[in-house]
Every structure is written in C-alpha cells, then in structure tokens.
C-alpha positions in Angstrom: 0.0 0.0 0.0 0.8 3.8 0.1 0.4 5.8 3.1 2.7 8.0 3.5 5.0 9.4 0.8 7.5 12.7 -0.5 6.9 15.6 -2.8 9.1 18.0 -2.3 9.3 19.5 -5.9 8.8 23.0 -6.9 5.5 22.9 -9.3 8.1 24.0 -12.6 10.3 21.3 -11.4 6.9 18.8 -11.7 5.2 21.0 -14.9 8.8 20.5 -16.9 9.2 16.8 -15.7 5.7 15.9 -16.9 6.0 17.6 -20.0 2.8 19.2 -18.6 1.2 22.7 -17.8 -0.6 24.1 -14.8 -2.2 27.4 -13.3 0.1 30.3 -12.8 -1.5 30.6 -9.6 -1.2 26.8 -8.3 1.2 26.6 -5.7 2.4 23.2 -4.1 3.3 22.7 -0.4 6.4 20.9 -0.2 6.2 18.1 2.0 8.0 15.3 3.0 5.3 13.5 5.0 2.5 13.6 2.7 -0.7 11.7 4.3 -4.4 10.8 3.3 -6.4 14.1 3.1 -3.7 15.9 2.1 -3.7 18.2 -1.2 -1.8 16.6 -3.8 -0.5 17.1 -7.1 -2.0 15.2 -9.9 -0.9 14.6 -14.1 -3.8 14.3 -16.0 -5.0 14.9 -19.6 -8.1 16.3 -20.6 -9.7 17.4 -24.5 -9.6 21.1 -25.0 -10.4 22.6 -27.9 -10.2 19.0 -29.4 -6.6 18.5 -28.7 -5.6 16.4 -26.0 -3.5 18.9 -23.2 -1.5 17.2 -19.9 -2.6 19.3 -16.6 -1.1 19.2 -13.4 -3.6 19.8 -10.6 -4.3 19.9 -6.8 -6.2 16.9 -5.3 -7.6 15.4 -2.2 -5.6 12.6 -1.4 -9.2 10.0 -0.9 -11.4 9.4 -3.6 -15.0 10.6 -3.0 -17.1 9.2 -5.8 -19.7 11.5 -7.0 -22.8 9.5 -5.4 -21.0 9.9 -2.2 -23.3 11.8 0.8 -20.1 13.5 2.2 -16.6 14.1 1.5 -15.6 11.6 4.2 -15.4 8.6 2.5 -11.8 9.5 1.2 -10.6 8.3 4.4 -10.3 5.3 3.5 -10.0 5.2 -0.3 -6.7 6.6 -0.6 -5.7 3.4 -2.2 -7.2 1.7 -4.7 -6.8 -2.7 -4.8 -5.7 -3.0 -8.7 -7.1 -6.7 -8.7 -11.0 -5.3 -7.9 -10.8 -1.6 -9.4 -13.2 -2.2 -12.1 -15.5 -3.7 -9.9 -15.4 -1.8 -6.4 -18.4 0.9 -6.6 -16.3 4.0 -5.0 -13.5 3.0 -8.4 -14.9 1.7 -11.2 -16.4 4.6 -13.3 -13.2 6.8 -12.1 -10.9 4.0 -13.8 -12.3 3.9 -17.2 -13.0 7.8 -17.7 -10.8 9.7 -15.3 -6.9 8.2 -14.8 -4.4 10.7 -13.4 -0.3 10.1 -12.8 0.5 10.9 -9.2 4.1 11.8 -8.9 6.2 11.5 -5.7 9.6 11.7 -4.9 9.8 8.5 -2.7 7.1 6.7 -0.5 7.7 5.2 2.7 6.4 1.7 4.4 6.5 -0.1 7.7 8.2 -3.0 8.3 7.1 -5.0 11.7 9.9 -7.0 12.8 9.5 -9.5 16.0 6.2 -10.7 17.3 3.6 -9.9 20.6 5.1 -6.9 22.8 8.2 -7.1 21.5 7.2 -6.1 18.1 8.3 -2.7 16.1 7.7 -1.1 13.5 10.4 0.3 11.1 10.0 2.9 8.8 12.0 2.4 5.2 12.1 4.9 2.3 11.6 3.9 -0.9 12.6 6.3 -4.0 14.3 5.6 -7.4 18.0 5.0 -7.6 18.4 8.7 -9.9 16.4 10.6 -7.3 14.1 11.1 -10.3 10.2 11.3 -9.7 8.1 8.3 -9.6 4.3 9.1 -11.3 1.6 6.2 -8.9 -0.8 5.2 -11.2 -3.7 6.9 -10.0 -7.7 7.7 -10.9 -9.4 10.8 -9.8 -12.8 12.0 -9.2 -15.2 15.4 -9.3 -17.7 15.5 -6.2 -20.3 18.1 -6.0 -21.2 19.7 -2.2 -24.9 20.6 -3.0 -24.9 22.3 0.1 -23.2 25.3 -1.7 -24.2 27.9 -3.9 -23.6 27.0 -7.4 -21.5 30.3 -8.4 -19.5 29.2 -5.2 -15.9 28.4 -6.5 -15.8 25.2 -3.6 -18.4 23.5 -4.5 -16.4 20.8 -6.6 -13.5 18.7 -4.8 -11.4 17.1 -7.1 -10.0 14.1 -5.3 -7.6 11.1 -6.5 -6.6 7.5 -5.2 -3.6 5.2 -5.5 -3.5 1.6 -7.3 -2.1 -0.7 -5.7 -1.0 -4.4 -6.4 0.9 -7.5 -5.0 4.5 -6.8 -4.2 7.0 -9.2 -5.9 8.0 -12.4 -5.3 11.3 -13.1 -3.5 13.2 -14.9 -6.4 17.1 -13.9 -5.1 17.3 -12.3 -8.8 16.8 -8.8 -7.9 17.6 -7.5 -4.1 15.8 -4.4 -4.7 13.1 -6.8 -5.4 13.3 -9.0 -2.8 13.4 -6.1 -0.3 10.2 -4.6 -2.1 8.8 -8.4 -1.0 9.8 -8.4 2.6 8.6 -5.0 3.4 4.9 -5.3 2.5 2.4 -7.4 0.7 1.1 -4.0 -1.5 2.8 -2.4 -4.1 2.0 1.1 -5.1 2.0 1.1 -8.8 4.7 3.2 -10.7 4.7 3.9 -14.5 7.4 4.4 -16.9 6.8 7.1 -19.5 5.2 5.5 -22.1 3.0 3.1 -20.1 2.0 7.0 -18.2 0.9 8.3 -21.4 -1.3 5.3 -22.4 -3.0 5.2 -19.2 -3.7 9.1 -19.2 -5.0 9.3 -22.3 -8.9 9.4 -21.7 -9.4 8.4 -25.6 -8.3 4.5 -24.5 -11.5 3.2 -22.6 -10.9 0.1 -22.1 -9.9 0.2 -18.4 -9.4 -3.6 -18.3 -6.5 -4.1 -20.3 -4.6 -0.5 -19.3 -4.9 -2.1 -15.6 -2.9 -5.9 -16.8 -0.6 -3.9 -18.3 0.3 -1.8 -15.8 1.1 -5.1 -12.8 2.7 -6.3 -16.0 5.3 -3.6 -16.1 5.4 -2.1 -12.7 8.2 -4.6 -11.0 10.7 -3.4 -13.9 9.9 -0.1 -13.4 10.3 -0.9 -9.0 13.6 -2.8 -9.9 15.4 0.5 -10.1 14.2 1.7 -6.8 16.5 1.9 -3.8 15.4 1.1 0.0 16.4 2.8 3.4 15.4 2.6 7.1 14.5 5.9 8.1 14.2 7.9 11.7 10.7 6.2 13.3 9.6 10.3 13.9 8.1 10.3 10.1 5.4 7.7 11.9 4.2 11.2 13.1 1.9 13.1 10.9 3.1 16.5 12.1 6.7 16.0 11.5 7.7 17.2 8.2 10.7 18.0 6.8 14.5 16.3 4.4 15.3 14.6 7.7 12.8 12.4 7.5 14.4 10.3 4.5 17.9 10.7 6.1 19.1 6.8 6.8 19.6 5.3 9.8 21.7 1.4 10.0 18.9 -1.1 9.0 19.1 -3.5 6.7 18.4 -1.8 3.6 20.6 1.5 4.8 22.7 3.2 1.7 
C-alpha cells in the first residue's frame, strides 16, 4: 500500500518533468510527509479545444465518488486494490474515464519486525536510484457539495486515489526486489513514460487491459528503486521536513 509518501518539488520542477502545464497561480506545499487528506498534485489529460493537453492539478488525497453523501469517504479510499478496481463501486467509473499520474519523490512503508510486545515497527524509504520522480498510477474524481451555492468556486473537490497491487516475489534475482517483498504485501503502482501516457489518455477506454498492463510492467519499473530505514519520527503526521528520509543502520541503509 501507500500511506505516507515525499513531494518536495517546486510545481516547474513537476510541470517541466511531466512535459505538462498548470495554473500560474497553483502553488504546491512541499512536503516530506505527505498523508491521506492531504492536497496533492495530480498529471492528468483532458480534451480542450479537441486536442488532448497534460494538466497538473491539486487533489484530495481520498477518492469521493460522485454519489457519495459527504466528503468523508476518502478516508479510506486513498488506495485503490488493482485486482478489484473495475468492480469496487467508490472506483470503477473513475478507472475507465478519469486516470491521473501521481508523482512522488519516494514513498515510505512499515516494516514489523518481531512478534507480541516485543514487536516494532520500522519505517523504510523507498525512492528511485536517480532521485528522479516516480508518477503512482492513479484515478481521480469530481464530487459536488450541493450544500453550496452554485457560483460558489468550492463547491467541486477534485480528489484522487492510488492503485495498488501484490508486491514481488522473492526470487534472489533482484535484491531491490526481494526487499520490495519483505517489506509489505502491496505495491503502489509506478509507471514508466510510455505506459504514463497510455493510461492518461482518456481516448483508450478500455480500463481492463490498461490495468494488466500496468502489474505487467510495474516490478521493472520498481527494480530500479532503492530502499532505506528511516528515523521512526516520520510515523508522526506533524513532523515534516528532508530529515525524515535521512538513513539510519537497517538493513536496507545506503
């Protein structure tokens, strides 16, 4: 899964990575804590004028489908299961019509180690070898507050979650692999360029294959990540800062 991650990047750092464009007056927060609820950047494409134009926005982090009563229900649809996205109410129109990139400098995931009261829990980071951005394949929703006026510029939230799928198998081919399979079960799906510019594209509709293709391609793309235990205060929501991804001796430590 993906609970926690980095973004850090200035939003012409993110507009010139994605070969993208964006609001002159959207403005990104770095962080390097980012958690559910948060305001994220997303990569999306959308028809304008008949040609097809790559956006970066602002997002919820929680996807509230539009038949949703409140916003609430993004609490706990951050993530998205790859294996039941076409079926799962709160994802499946979101999937075939409205597929975003979210990008991220790193993501970080707990490890439990030990059993009973002895057991802890230690934080790793996970981010590409280069330092270059990871873009999550992601899907992304318009809910409507009808509690608001309709000239009232917050009565849409645009919101987005994260697919996920299994992590890899340990094989002994690949440690960066292996380590990807003893930290968790859930992957957080990443995209290379060209798989990122078929599944944006809102001309392919057919959600089904897009989604094989991307488990297909994502442990390549993961097999060029690097791992390192981190200090346990990123387990705090109100820490934030580059100290968090500093290493600490563990056993994936650079």
């Amino acid at each position: 899964m993906c609970g926690r991650y980095v973004m850090a990047r200035a939003i012409g750092d993110l507009v010139a990575d994605a070969e993208a464009e964006a609001d002159d007056a959207l403005e990104l927060r770095q962080s390097w804590n980012v958690a559910p609820t948060s305001d994220v950047p997303i990569v999306l494409e959308r028809l304008v004028d008949d040609e097809l134009v790559r956006q970066v926005h602002l997002a919820k982090w929680g996807l509230v489908p539009i038949w949703a009563k409140d916003p609430s229900v993004g609490v706990r649809s951050f993530n998205a299961r790859s294996e039941t996205v076409l079926e799962k109410p709160t994802f499946r129109s979101a999937v075939k019509a409205r597929r975003c990139a979210v990008p991220a400098e790193g993501y970080y995931e707990w490890q439990k180690t030990g059993t009973g009261k002895t057991a802890v829990k230690r934080p790793y980071f996970v981010h590409p070898e280069d330092d270059s951005l990871i873009y999550f394949a992601g899907i992304y929703e318009w809910w409507k507050d009808g509690s608001k006026a309709e000239d009232d510029a917050g009565r849409w939230l645009l919101s987005c979650s994260i697919l996920t799928m299994a992590s890899p198998e340990e094989t002994g081919e690949s440690e960066v692999l292996d380590g990807l399979h003893g930290l968790h079960d859930r992957l957080p799906i990443p995209m290379g360029r060209d798989m990122m510019a078929e599944w944006l594209n809102p001309a392919n509709k057919e959600a089904g294959p897009l989604v094989e293709q991307l488990r297909a391609e994502a442990h390549g793309v993961a097999s060029h990540w690097t791992l390192r235990e981190v200090p346990p205060a990123v387990g705090n929501v109100r820490n934030d800062g580059p100290e968090l991804t500093e290493p600490v001796v563990g056993l994936f430590a650079e």
